[in-house]
LOTISE-219967 format. One record per residue: residue number from 0; x, y negated, z negated of N, C-alpha, C, O in turn. Coordinates in nm, 2 decimals. Each point is the difference from the previous one (the first is absolute). Example, Ala and Ser with C-alpha at 12.3 -4.5 7.8 and 13.67 -1.06 7.14 Angstrom:
0/1.32/0.57/-0.78/-0.09/-0.12/0.00/0.09/-0.12/0.00/0.10/0.00/-0.07
1/-0.14/-0.11/0.14/0.09/-0.11/0.00/-0.08/-0.11/-0.08/0.05/-0.11/-0.01
***
This chain:
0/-2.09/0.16/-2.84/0.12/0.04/0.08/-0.04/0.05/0.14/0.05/-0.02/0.10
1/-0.18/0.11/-0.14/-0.06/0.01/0.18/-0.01/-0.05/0.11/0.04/0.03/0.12
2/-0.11/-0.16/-0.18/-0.05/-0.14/0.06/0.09/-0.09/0.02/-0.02/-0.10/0.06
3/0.13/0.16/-0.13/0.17/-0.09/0.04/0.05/0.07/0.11/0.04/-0.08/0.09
4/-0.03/0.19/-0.06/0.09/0.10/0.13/-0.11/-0.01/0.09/0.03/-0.02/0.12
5/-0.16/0.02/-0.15/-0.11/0.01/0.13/0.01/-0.15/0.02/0.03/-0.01/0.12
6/-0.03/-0.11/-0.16/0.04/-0.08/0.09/0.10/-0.07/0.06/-0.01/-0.09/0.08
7/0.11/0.15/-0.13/0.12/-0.03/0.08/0.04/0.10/0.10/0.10/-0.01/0.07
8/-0.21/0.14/-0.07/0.01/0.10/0.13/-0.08/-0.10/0.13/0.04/0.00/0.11
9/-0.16/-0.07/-0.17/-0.12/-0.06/0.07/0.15/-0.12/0.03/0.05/0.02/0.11
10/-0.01/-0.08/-0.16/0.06/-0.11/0.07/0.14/-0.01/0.03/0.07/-0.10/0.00
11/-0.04/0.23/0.02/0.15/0.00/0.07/-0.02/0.14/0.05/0.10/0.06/-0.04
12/-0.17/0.02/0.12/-0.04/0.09/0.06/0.10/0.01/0.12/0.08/0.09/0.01
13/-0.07/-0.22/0.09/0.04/0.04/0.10/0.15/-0.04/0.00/0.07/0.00/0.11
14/-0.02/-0.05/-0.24/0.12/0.03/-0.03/0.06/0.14/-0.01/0.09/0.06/0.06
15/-0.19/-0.02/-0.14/0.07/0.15/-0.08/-0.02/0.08/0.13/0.09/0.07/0.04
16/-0.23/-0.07/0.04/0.02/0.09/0.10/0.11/0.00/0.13/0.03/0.09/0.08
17/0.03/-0.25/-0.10/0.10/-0.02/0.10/0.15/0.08/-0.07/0.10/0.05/0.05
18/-0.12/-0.07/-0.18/0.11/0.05/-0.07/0.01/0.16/0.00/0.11/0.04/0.00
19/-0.19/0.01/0.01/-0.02/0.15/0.02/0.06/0.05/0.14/0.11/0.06/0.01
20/-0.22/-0.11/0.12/0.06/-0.02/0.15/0.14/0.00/-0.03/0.06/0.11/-0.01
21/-0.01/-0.20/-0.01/0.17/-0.06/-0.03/0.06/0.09/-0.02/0.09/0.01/0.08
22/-0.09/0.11/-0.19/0.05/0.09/-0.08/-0.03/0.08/0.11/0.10/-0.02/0.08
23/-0.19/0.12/-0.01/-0.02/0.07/0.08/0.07/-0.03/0.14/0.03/0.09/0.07
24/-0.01/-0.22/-0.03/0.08/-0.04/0.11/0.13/-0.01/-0.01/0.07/-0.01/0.11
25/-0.01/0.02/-0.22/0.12/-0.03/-0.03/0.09/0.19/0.04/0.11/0.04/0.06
26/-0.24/0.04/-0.13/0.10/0.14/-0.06/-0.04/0.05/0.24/0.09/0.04/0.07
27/-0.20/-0.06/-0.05/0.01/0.02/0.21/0.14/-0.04/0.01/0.07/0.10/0.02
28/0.00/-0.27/-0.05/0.03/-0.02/0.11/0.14/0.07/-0.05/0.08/0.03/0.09
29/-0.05/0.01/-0.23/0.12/0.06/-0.03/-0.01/0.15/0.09/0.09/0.03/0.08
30/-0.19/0.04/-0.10/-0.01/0.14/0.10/-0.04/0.01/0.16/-0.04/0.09/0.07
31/0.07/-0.27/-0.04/-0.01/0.01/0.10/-0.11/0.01/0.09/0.02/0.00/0.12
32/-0.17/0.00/-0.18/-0.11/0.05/0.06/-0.04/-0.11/0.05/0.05/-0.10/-0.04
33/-0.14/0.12/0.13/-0.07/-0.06/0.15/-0.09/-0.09/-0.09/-0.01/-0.12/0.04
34/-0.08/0.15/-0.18/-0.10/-0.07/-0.07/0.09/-0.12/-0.05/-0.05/-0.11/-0.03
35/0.15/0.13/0.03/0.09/-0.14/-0.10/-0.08/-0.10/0.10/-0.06/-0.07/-0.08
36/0.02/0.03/0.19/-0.05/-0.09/0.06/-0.11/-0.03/-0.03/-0.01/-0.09/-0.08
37/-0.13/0.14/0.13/-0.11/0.01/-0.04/0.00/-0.07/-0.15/-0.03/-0.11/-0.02
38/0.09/0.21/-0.08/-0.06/-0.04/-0.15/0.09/-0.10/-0.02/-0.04/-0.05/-0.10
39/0.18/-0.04/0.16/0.05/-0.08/-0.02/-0.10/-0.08/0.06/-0.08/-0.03/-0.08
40/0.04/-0.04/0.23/-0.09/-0.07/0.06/-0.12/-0.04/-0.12/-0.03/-0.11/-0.02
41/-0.04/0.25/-0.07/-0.10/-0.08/-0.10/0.02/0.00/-0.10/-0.10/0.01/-0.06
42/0.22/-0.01/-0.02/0.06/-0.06/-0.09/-0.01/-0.14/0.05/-0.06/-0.09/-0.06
43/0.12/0.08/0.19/0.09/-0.15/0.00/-0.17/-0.09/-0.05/-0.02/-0.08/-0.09
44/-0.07/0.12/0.19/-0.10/-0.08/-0.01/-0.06/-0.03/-0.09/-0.07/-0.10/0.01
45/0.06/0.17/-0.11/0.01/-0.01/-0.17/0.08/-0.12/-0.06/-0.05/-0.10/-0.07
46/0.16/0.12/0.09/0.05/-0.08/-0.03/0.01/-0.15/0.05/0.06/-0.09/-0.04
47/-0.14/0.09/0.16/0.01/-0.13/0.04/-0.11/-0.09/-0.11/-0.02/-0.12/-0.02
48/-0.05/0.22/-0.02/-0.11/-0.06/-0.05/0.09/-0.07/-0.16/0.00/-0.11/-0.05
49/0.04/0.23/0.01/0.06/-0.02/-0.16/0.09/-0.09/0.04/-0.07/-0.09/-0.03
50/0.17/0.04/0.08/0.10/-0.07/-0.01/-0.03/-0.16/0.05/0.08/-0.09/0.00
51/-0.24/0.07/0.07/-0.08/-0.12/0.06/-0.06/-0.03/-0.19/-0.02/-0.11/-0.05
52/0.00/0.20/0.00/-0.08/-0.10/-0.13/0.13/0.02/-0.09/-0.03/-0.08/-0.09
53/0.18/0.14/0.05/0.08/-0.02/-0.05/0.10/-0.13/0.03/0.10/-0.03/-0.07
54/-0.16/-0.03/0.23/0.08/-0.13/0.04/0.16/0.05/0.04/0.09/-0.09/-0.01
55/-0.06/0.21/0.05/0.12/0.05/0.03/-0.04/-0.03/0.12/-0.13/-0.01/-0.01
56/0.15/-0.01/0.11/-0.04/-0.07/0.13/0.09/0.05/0.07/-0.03/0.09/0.08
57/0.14/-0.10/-0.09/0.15/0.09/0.07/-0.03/0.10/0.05/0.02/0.04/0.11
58/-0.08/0.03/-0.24/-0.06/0.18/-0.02/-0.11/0.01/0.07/-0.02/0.10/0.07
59/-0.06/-0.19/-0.08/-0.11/0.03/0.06/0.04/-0.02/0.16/-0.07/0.06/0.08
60/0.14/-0.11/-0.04/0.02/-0.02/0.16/0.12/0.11/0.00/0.01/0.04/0.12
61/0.05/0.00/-0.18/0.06/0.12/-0.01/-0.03/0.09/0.07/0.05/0.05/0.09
62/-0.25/-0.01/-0.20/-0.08/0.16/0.02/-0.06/-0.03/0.15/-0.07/0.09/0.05
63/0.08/-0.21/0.03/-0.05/-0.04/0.12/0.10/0.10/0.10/-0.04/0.09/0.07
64/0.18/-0.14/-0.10/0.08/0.04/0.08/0.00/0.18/0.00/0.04/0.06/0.10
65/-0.08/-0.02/-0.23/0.02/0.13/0.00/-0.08/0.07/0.05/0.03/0.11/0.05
66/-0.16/-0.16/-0.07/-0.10/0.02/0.11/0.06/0.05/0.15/0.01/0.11/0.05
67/0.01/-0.22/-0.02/0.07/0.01/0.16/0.10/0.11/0.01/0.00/0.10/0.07
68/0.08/-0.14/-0.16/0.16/0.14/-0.02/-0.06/0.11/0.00/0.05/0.09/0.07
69/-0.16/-0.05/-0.15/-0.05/0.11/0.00/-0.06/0.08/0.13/-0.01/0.12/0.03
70/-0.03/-0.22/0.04/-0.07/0.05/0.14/0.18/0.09/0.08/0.03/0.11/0.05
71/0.05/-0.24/-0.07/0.12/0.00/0.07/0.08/0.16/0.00/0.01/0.09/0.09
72/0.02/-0.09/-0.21/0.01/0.09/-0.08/-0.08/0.16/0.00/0.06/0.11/-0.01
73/-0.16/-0.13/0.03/-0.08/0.13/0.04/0.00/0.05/0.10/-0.01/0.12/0.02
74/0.01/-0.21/0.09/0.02/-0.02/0.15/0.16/0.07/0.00/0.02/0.08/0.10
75/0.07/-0.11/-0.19/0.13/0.02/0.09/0.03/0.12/-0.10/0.11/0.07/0.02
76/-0.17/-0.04/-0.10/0.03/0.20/-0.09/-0.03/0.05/0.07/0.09/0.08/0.02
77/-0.20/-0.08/0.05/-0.13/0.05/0.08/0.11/0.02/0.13/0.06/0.11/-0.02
78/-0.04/-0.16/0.10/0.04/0.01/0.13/0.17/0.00/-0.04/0.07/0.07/0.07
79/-0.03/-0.12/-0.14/0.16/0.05/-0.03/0.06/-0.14/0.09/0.12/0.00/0.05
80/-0.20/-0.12/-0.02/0.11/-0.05/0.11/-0.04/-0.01/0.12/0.01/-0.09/0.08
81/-0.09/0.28/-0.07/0.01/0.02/0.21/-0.16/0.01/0.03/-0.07/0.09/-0.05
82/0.01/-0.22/0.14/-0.12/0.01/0.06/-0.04/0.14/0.02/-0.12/0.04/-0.02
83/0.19/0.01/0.05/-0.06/0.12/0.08/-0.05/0.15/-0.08/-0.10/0.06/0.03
84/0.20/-0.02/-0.13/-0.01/0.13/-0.05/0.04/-0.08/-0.19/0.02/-0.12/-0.03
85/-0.02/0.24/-0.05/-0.04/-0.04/-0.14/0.13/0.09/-0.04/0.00/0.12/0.01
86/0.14/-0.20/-0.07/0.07/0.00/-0.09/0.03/-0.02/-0.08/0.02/-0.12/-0.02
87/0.00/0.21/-0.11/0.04/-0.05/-0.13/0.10/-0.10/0.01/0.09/0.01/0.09
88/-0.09/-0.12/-0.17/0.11/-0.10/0.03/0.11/0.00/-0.15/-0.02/-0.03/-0.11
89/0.13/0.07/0.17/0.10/0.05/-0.14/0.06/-0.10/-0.06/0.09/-0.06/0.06
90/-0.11/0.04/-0.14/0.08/-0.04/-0.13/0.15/-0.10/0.07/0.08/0.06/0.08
91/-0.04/-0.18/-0.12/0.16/-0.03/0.06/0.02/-0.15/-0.11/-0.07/-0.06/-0.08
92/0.18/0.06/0.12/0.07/-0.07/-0.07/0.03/-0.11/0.03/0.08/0.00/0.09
93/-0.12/-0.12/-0.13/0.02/-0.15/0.02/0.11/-0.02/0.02/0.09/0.03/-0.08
94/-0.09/-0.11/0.27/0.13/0.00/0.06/0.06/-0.14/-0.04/-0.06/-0.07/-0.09
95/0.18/0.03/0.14/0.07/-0.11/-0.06/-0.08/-0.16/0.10/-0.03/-0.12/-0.04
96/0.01/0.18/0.15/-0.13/-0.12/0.10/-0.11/-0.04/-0.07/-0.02/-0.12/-0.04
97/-0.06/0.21/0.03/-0.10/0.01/-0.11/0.02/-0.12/-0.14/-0.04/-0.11/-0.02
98/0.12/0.21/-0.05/0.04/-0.10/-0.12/0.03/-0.13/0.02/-0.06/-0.09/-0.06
99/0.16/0.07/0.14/0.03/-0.18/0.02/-0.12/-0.09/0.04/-0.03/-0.11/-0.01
100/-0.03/0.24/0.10/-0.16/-0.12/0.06/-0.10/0.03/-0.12/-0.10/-0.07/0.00
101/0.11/0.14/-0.08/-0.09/-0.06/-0.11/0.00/-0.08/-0.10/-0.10/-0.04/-0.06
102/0.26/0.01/0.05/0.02/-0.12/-0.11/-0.05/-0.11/0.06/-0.01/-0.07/-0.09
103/-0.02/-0.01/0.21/-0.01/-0.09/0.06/-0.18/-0.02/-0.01/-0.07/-0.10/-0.03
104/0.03/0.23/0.08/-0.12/-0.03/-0.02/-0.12/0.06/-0.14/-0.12/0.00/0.01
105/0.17/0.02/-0.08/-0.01/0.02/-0.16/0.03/-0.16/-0.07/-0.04/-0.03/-0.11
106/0.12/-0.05/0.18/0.03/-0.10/-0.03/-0.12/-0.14/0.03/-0.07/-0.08/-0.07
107/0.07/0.11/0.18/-0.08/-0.06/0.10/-0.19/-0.01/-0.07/-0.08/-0.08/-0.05
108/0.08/0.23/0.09/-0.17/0.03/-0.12/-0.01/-0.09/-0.13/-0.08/-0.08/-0.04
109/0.22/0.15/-0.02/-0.02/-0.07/-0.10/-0.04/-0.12/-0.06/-0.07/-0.03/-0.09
110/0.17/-0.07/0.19/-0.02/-0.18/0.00/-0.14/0.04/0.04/-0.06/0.03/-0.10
111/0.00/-0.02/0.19/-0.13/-0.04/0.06/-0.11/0.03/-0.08/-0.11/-0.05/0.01
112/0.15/0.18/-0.12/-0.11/-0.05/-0.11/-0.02/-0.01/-0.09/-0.10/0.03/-0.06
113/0.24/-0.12/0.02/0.01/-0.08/-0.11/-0.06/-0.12/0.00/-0.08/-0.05/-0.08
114/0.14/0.01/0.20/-0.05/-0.13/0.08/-0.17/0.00/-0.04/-0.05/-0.07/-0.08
115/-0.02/0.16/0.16/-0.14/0.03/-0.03/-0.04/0.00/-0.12/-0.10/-0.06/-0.02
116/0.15/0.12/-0.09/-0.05/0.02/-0.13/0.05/-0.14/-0.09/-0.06/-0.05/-0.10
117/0.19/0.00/0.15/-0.02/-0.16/-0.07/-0.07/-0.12/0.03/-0.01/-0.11/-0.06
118/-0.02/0.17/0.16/-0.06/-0.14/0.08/-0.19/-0.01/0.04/-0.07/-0.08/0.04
119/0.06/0.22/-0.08/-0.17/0.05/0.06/-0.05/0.05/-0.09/-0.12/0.03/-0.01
120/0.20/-0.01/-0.08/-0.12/0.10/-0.12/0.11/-0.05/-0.18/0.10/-0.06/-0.02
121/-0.21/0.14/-0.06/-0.01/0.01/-0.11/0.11/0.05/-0.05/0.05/-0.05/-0.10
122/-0.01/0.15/0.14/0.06/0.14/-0.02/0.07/-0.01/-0.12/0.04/-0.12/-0.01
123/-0.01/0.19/-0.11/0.04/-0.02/-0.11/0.16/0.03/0.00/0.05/-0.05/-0.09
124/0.05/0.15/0.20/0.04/0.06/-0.01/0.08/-0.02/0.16/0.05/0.10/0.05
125/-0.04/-0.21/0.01/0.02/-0.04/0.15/0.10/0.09/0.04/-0.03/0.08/0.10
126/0.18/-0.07/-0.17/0.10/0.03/-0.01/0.05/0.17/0.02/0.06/0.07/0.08
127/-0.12/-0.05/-0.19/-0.02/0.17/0.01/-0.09/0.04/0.10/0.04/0.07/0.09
128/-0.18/-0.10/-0.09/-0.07/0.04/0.10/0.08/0.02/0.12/0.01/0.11/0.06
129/0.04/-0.24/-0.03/0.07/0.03/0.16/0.04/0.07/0.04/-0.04/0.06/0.10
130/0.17/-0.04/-0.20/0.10/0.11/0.00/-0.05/0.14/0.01/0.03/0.06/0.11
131/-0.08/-0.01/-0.17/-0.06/0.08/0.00/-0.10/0.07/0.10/-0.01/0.12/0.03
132/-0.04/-0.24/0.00/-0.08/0.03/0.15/0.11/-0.01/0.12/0.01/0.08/0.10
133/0.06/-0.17/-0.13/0.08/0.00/0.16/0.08/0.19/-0.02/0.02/0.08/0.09
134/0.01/-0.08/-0.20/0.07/0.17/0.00/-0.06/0.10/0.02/0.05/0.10/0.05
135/-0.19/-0.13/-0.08/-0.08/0.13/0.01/-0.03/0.00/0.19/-0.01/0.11/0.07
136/-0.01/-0.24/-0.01/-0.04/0.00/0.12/0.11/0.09/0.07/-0.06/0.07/0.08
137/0.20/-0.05/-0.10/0.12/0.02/0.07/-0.04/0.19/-0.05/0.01/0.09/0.08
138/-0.03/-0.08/-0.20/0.02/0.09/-0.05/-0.10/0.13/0.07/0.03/0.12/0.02
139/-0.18/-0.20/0.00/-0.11/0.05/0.09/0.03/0.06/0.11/0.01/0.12/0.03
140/0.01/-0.22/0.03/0.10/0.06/0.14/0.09/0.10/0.01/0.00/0.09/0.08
141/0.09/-0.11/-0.21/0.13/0.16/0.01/-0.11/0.13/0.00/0.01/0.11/0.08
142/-0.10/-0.14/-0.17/-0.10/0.13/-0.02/-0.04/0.09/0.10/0.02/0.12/0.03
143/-0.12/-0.25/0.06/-0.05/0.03/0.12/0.12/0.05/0.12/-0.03/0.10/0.07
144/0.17/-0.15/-0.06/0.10/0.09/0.08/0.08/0.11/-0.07/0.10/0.05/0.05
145/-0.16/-0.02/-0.21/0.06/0.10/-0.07/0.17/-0.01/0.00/0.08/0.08/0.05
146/-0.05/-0.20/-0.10/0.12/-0.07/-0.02/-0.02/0.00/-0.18/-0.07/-0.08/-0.06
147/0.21/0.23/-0.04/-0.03/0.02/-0.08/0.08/-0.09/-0.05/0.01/0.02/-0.12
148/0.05/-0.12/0.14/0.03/-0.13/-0.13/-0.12/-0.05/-0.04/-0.01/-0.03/-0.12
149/-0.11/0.01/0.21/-0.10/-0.03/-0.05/-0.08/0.04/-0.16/-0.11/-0.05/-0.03
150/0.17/0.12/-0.05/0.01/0.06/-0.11/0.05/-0.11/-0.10/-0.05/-0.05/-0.11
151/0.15/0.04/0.18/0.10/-0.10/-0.12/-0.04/-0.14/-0.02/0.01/-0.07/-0.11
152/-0.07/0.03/0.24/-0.06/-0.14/-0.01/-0.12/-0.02/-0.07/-0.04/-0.10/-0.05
153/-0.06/0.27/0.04/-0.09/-0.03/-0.09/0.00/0.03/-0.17/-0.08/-0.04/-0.09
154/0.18/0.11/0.08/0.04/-0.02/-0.14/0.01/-0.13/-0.05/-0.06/-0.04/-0.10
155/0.12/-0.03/0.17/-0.01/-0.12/-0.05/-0.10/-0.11/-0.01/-0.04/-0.09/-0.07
156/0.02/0.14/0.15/-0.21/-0.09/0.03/-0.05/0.00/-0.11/-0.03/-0.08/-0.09
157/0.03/0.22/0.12/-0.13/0.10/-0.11/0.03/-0.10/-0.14/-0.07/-0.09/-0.04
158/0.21/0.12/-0.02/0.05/-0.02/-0.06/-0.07/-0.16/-0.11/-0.06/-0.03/-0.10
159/0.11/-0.01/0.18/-0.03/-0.20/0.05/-0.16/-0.04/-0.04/-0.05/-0.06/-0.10
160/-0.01/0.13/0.22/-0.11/-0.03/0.02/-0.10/0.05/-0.17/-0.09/-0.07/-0.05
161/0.16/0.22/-0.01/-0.10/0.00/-0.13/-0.02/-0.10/-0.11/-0.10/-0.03/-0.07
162/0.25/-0.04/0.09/0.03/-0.12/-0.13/-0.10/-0.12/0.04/-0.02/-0.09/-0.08
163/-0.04/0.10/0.22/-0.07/-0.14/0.04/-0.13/0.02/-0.05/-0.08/-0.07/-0.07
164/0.07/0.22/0.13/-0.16/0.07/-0.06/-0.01/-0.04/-0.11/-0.07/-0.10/-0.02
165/0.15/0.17/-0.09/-0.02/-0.05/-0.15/-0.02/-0.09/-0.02/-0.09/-0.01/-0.08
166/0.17/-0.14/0.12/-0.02/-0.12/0.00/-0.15/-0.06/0.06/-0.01/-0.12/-0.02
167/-0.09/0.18/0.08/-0.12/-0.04/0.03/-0.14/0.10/-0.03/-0.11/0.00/0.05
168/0.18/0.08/-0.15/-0.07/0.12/-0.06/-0.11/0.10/0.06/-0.12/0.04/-0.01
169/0.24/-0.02/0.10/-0.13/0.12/0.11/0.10/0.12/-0.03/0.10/0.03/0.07
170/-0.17/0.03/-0.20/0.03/0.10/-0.03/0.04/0.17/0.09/0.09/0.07/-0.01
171/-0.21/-0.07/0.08/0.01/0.13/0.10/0.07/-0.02/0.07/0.05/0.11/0.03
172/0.03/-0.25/0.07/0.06/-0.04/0.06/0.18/0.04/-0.07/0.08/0.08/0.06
173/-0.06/-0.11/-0.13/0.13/0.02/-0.07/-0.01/0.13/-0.03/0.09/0.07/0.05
174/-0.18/-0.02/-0.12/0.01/0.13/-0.03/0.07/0.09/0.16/0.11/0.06/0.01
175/-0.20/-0.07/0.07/0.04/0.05/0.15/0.16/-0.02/0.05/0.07/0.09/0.06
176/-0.04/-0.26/-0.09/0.13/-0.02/0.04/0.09/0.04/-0.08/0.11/-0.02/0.05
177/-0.11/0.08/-0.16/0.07/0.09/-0.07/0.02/0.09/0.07/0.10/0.00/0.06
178/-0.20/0.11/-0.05/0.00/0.08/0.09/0.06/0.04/0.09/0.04/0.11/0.02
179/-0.04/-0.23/0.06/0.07/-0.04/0.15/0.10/0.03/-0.01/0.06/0.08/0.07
180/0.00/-0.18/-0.18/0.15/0.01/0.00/0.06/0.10/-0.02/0.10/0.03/0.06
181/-0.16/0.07/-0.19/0.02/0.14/0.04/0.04/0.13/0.05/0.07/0.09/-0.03
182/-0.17/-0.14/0.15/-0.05/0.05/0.13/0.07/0.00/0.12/0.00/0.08/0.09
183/0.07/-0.23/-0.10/0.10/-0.05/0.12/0.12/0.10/-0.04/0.05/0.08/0.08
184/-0.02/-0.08/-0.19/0.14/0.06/-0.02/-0.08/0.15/0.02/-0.05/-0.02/0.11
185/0.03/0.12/-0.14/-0.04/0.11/0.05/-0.06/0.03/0.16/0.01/0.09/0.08
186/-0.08/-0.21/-0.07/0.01/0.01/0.17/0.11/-0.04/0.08/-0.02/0.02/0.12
187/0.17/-0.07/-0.14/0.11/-0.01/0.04/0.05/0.14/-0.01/0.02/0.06/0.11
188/0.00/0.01/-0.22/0.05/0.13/-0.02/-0.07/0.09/0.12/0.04/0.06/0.10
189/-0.17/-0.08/-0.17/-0.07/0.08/0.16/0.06/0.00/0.13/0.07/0.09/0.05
190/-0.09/-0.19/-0.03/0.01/-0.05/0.15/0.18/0.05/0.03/0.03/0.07/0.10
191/0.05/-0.09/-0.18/0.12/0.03/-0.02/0.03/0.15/-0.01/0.12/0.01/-0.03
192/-0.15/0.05/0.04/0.01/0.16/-0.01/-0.07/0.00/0.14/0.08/0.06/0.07
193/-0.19/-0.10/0.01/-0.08/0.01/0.09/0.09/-0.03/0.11/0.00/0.07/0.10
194/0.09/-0.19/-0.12/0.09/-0.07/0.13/0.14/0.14/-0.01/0.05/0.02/0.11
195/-0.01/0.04/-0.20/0.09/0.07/-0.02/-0.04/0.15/0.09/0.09/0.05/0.07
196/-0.19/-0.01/-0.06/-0.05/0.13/0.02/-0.05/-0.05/0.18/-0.04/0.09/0.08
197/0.04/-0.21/-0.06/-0.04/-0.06/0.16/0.15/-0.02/0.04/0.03/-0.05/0.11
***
């Protein structure tokens, strides 16, 4: 039984430690803290690795993008917006502009990599992946401008995304997105008492 857990620690290590990161990045970005960047940035890159040998390809160019979002994102907590001086940036509410230009381009992502995943790869799972990725991309973004619907959209991810985990048996991975989803709905409440008192 030793030699069963010690090698599935030895060969899914930087799963589980991406799964860990995950869990720790998730409870920042609900309190708001400056680290949700940082420990989200090496999560992502963790995961680019786990989701390149799970053939999730979507996801893995996903943890690319989050990479980037995360710089975005730290940059714009950090300075609040204003080059010059350093503002908390408050909490608001997804405007009606906003929303209409996201269905277009949540749309748009999406075809483009479905397109890619039927036409360029293996992918077991074309369909959902997409989806999923094109929501989470939209969803990244609300984070980074502390746009609290962003909550709602990952409930559903989270949600989504565990039933795929299970279906390719990366156990720490679903375990986590459990989690998430959890997590989203209590980081909505958060954030929602936070926008009430701003």
């Amino acid at each position: 039984m030793y030699d069963l857990i010690s090698n599935w620690l030895i060969t899914n290590y930087i799963e589980l430690l991406g799964a860990i990161l995950g869990i720790v990045y998730i409870f920042f970005s609900i309190r708001q803290n400056i680290l949700t960047w940082p420990t989200g940035l090496i999560t992502s890159a963790l995961y680019i690795i786990v989701f390149l040998n799970a053939k999730f390809y979507a996801d893995m160019a996903l943890q690319c993008y989050y990479v980037a979002i995360s710089i975005y994102g730290w940059y714009f907590w950090l300075k609040g917006g204003n080059k010059t001086k350093t503002i908390e940036v408050p909490v608001s509410r997804l405007s009606k502009k906003i929303f209409w230009l996201m269905i277009p381009v949540t749309a748009v992502v999406y075809g483009i990599i479905l397109y890619i995943l039927l036409n360029y790869t293996d992918s077991p799972v074309p369909y959902m992946d997409s989806m999923t990725t094109a929501l989470s991309v939209v969803a990244t973004w609300m984070l980074a401008r502390k746009i609290i619907e962003h909550w709602i959209i990952w409930v559903f991810v989270d949600a989504v995304s565990a039933g795929l985990y299970i279906y390719k048996n990366l156990w720490p991975t679903t375990v986590l997105f459990i989690i998430y989803t959890i997590m989203a709905v209590a980081g909505y409440y958060e954030w929602k008492k936070k926008l009430k008192t701003e």
